[in-house]
C-alpha atoms as a printed R data frame, in Angstrom:
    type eleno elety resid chain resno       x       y        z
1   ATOM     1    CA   UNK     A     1 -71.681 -58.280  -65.872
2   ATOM     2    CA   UNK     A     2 -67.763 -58.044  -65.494
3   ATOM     3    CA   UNK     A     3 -66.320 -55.033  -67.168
4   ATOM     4    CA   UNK     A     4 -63.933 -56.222  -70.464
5   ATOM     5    CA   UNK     A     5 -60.512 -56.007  -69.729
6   ATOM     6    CA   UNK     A     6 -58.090 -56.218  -72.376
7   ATOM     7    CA   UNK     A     7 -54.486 -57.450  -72.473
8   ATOM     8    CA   UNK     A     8 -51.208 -55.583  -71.105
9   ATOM     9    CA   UNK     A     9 -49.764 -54.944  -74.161
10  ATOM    10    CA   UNK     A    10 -46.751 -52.137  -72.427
11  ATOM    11    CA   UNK     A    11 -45.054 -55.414  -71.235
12  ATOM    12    CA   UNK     A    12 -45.076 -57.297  -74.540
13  ATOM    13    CA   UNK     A    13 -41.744 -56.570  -76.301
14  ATOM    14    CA   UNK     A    14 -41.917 -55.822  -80.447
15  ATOM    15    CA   UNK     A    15 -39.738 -58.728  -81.486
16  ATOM    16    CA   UNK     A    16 -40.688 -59.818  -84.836
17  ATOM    17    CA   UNK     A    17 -39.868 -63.279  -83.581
18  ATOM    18    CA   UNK     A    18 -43.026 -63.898  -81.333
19  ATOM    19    CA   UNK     A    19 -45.898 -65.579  -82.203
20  ATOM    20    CA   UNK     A    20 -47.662 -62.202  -81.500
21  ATOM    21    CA   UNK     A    21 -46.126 -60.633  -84.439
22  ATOM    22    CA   UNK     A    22 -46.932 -63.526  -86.829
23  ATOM    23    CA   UNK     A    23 -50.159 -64.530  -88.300
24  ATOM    24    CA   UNK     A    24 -51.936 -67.970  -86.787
25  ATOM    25    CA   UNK     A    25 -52.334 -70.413  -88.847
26  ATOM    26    CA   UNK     A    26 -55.600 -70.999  -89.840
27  ATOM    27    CA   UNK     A    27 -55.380 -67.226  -90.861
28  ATOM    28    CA   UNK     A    28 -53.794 -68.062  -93.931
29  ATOM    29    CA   UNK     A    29 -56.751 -70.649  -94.789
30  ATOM    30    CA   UNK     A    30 -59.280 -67.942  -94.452
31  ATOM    31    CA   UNK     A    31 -57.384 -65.166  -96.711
32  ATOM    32    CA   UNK     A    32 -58.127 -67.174  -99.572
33  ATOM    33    CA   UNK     A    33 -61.642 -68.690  -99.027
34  ATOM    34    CA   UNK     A    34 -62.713 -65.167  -98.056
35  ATOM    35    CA   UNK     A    35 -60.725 -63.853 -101.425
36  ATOM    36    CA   UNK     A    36 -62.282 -66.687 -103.363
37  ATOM    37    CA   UNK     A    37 -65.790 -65.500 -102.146
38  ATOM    38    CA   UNK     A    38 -64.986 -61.765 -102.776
39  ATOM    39    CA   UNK     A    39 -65.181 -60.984  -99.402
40  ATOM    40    CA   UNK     A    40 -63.512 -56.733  -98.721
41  ATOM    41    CA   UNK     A    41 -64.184 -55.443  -95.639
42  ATOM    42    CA   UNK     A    42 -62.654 -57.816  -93.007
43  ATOM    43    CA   UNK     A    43 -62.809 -56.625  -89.233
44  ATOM    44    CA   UNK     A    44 -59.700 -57.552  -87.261
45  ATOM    45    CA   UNK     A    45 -61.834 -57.834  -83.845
46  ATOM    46    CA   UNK     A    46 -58.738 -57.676  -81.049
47  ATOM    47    CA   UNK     A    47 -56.056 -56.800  -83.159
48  ATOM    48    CA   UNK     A    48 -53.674 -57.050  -80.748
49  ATOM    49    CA   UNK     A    49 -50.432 -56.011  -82.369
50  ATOM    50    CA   UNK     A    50 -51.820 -56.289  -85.702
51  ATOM    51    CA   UNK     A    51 -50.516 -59.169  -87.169
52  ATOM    52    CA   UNK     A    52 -53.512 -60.413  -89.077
53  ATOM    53    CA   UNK     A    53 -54.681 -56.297  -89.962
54  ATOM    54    CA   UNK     A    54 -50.761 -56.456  -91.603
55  ATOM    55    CA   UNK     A    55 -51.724 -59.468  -93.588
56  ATOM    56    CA   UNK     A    56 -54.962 -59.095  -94.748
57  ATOM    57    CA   UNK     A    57 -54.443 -55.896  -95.867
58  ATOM    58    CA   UNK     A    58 -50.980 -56.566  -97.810
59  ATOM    59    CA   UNK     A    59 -53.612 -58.984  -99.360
60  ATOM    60    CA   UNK     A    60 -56.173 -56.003 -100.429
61  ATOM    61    CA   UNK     A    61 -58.529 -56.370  -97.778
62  ATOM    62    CA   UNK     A    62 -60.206 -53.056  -96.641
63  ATOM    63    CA   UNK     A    63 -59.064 -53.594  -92.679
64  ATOM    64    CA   UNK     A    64 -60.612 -52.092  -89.755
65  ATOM    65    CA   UNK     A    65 -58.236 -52.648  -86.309
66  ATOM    66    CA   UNK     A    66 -60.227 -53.160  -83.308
67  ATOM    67    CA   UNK     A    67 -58.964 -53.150  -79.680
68  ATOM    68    CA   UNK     A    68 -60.052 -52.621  -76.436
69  ATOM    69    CA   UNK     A    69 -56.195 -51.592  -75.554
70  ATOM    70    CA   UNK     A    70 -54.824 -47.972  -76.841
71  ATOM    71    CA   UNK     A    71 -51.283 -49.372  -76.455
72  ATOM    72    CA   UNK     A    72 -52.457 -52.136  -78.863
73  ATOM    73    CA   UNK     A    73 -53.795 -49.912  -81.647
74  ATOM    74    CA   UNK     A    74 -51.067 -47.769  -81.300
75  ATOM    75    CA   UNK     A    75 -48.843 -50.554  -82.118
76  ATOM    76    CA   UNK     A    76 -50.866 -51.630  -84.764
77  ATOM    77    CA   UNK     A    77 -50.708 -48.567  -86.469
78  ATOM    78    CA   UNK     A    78 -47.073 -47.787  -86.549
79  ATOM    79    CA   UNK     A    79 -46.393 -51.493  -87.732
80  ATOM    80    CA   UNK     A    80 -49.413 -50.496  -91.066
81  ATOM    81    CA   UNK     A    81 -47.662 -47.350  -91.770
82  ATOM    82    CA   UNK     A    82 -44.014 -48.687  -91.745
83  ATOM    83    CA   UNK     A    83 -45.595 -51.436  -94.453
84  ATOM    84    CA   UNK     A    84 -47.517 -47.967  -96.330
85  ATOM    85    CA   UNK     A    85 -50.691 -49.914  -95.471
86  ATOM    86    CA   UNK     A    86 -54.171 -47.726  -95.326
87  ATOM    87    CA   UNK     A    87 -56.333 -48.893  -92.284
88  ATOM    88    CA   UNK     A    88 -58.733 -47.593  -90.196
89  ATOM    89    CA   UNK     A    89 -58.215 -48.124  -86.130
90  ATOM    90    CA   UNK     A    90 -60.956 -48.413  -83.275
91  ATOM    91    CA   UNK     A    91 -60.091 -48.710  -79.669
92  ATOM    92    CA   UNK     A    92 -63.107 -49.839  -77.800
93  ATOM    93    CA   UNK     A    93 -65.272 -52.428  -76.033
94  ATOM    94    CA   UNK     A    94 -66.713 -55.355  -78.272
95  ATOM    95    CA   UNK     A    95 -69.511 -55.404  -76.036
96  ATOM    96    CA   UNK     A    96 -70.577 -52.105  -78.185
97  ATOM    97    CA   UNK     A    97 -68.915 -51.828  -81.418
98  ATOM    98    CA   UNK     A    98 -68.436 -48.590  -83.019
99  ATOM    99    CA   UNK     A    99 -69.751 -49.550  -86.538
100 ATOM   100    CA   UNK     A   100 -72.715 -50.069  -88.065
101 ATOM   101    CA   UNK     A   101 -75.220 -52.669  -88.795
102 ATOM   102    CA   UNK     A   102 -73.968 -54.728  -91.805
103 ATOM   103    CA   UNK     A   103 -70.667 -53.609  -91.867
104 ATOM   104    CA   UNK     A   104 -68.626 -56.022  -92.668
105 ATOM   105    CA   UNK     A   105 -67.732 -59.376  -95.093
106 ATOM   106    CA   UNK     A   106 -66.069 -61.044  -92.632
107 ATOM   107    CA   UNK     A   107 -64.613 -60.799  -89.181
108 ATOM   108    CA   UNK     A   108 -61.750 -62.682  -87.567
109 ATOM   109    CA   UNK     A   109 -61.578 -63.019  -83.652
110 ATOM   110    CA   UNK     A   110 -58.616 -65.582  -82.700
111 ATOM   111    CA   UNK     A   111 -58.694 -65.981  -79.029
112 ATOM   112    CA   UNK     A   112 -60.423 -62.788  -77.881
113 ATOM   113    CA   UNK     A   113 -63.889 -62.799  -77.277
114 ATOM   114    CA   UNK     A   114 -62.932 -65.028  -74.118
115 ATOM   115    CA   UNK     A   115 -62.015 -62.106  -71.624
116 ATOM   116    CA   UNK     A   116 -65.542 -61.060  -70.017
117 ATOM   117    CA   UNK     A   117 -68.456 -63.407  -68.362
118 ATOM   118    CA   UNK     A   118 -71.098 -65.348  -69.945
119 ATOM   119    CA   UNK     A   119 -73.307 -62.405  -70.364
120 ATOM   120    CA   UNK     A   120 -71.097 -60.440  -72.189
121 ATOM   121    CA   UNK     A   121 -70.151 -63.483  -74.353
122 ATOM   122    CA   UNK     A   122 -73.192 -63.177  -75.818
123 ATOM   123    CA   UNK     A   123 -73.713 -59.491  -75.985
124 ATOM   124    CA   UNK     A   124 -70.842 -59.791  -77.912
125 ATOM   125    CA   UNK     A   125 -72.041 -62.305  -80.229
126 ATOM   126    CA   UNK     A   126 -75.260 -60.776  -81.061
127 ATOM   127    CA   UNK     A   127 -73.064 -57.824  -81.763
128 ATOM   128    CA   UNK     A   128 -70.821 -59.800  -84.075
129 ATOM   129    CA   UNK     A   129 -74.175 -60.609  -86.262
130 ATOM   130    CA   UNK     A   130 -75.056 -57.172  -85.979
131 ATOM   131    CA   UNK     A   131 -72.367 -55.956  -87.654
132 ATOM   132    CA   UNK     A   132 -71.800 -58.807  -90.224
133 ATOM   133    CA   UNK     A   133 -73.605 -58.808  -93.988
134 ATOM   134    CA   UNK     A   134 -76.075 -61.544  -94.484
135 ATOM   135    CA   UNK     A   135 -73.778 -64.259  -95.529
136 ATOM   136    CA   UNK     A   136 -70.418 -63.121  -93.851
137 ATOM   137    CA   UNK     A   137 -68.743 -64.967  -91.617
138 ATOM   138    CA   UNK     A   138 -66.616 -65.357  -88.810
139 ATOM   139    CA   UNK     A   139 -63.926 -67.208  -87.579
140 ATOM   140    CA   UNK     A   140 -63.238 -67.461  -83.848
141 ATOM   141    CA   UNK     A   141 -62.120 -69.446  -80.934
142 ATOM   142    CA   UNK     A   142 -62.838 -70.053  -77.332
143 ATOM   143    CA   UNK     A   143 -61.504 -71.686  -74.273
144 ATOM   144    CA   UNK     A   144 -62.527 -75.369  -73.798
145 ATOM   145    CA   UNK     A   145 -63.409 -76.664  -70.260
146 ATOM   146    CA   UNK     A   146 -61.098 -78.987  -71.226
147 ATOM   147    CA   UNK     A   147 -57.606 -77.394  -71.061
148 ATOM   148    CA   UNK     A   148 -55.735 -77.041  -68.051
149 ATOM   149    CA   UNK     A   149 -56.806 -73.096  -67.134
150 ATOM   150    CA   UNK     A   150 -60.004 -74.035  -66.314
151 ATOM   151    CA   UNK     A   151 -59.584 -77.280  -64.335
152 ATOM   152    CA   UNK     A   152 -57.082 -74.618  -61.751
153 ATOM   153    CA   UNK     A   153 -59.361 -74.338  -58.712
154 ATOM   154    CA   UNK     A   154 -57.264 -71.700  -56.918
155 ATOM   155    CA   UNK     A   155 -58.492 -69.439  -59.643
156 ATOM   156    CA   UNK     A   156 -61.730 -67.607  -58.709
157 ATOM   157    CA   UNK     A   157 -64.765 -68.776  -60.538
158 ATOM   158    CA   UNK     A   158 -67.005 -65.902  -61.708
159 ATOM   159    CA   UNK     A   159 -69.553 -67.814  -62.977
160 ATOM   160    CA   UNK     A   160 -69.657 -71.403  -64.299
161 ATOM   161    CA   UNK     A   161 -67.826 -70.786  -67.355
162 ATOM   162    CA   UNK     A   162 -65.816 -68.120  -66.273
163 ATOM   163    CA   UNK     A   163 -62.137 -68.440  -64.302
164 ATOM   164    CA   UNK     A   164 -60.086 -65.215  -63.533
165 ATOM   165    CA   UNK     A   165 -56.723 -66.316  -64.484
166 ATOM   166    CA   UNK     A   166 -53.921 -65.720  -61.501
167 ATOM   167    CA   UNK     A   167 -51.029 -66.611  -63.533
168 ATOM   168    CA   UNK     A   168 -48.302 -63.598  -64.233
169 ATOM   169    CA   UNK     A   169 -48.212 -61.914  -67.186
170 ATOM   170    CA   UNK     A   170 -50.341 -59.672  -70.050
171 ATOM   171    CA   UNK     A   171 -53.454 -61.824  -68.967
172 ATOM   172    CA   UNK     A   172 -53.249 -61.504  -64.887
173 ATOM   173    CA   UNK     A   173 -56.527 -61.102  -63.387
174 ATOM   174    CA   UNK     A   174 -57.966 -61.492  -66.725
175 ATOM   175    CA   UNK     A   175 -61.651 -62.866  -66.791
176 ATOM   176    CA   UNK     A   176 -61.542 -66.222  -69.435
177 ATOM   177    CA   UNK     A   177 -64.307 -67.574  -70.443
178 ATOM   178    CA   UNK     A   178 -64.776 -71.445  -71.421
179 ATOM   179    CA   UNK     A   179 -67.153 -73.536  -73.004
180 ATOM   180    CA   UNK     A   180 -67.922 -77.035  -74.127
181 ATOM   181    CA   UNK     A   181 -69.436 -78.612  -77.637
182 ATOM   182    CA   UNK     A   182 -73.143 -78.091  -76.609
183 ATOM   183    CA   UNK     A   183 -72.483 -74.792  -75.100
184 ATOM   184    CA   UNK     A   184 -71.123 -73.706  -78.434
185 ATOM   185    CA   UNK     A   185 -73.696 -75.051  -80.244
186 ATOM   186    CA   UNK     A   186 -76.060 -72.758  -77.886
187 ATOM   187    CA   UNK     A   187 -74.248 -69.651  -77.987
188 ATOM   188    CA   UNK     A   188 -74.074 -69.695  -82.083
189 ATOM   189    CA   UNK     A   189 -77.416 -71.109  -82.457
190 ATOM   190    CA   UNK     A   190 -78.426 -68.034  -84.693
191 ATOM   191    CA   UNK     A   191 -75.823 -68.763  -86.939
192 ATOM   192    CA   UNK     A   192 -74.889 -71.353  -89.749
193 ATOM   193    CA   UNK     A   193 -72.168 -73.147  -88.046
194 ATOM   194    CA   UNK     A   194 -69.589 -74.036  -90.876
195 ATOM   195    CA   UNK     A   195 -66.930 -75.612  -89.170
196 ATOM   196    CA   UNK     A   196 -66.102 -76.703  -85.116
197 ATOM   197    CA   UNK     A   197 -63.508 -78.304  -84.251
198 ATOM   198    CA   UNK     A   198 -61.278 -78.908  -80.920
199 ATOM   199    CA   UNK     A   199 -57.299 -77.509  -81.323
200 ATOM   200    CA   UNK     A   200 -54.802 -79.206  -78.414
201 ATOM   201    CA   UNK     A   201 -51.750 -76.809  -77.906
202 ATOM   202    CA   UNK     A   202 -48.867 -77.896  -75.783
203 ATOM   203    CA   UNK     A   203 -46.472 -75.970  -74.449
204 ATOM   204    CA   UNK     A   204 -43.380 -76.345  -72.340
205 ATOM   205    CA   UNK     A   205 -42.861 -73.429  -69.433
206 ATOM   206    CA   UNK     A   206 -40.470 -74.068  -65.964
207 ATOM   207    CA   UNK     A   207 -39.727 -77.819  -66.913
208 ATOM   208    CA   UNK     A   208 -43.241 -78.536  -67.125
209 ATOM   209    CA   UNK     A   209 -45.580 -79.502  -69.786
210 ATOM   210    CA   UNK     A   210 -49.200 -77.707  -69.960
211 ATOM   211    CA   UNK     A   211 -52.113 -78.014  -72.819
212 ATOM   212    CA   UNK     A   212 -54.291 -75.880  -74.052
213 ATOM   213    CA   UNK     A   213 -57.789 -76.381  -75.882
214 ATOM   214    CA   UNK     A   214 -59.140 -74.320  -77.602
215 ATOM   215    CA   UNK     A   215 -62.584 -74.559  -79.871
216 ATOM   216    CA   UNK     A   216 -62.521 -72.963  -83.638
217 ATOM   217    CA   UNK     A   217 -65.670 -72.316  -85.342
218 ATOM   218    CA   UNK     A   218 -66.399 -70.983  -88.690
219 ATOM   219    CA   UNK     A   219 -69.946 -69.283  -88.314
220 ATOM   220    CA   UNK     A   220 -71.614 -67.655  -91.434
221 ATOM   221    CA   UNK     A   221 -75.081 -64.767  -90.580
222 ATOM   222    CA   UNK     A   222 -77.989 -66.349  -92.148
């Protein structure tokens, strides 16, 4: 099984202007249905630099930061106590989360659980359930076979879902893994699955035009 690796946060600058610093969103969406429900303890499953841990907890949630980077956590928690927001921070590996069995109302994991191989996809997801209440849910997204990353053949392919991307940046050598419809389906099979849907991103970078699709489920522990 590839070992996790997690972004490179050092070289991300703190502009409040990136998308990094801003909530997705979709994230907006699940603040209130997960209000509506009564939902409390919301995991924030790769923070990053903790710009849906900000918002959910300006919003009363009871927020637990979780990142695989120090750098990130670090970040996260200077950014909660500038806003006098009360959180509690984890660095670690999802592939073993540091809490306990039915901790949590809800979890949100936008665009993170991608970085390892197909084994540890699902060691992560059986960890997800572990941790969730009966009746929580999740929101998260994965790479689609579709979008461009996957179709570039002069990445190395760890296994047949898995690419390591090559491209410069926070993500370089990155494992990222990527799925299709019935591979979701098969990977979440344990789960209700609420919502799944296909997103297409574009992008302009160099003069050039690239996509990016991603699938978003909404999975509830049954």
């Amino acid at each position: 099984m590839i070992k996790s690796k997690g972004w490179n946060w050092k070289i991300v600058k703190d502009d409040p202007s990136i998308i990094w610093k801003n909530p997705s969103i979709e994230s907006y969406y699940l603040l209130n249905r997960w209000a509506s429900f009564e939902m409390k303890d919301f995991l924030d499953l790769g923070c990053g630099l903790g710009r849906h841990s900000v918002l959910f907890a300006k919003n009363g949630f009871n927020v637990s930061c979780f990142d695989i980077s120090e750098e990130a956590i670090n970040r996260t928690k200077q950014w909660c106590e500038e806003e006098n927001l009360k959180c509690n921070y984890k660095v670690g590996d999802m592939l073993l989360l540091p809490y306990k069995d039915n901790s949590f109302d809800c979890i949100l994991c936008r665009n993170v659980i991608s970085h390892t191989d197909t084994e540890g996809i699902k060691k992560i997801i059986k960890e997800l359930k572990r941790v969730l209440r009966k009746d929580g849910e999740c929101y998260l997204t994965l790479g689609s076979k579709d979008t461009w990353g996957f179709k570039q053949e002069s990445w190395p392919l760890q296994d047949p879902n898995i690419r390591l991307r090559m491209e410069k940046g926070p993500e370089y050598k990155t494992p990222h893994f990527y799925a299709d419809y019935d591979l979701c389906k098969e990977l979440f099979k344990d789960f209700e699955i609420i919502n799944i849907y296909q997103v297409i991103d574009y992008y302009e970078s160099d003069g050039k035009t690239f996509d990016s699709y991603h699938y978003h489920l909404l999975i509830k522990k049954i």
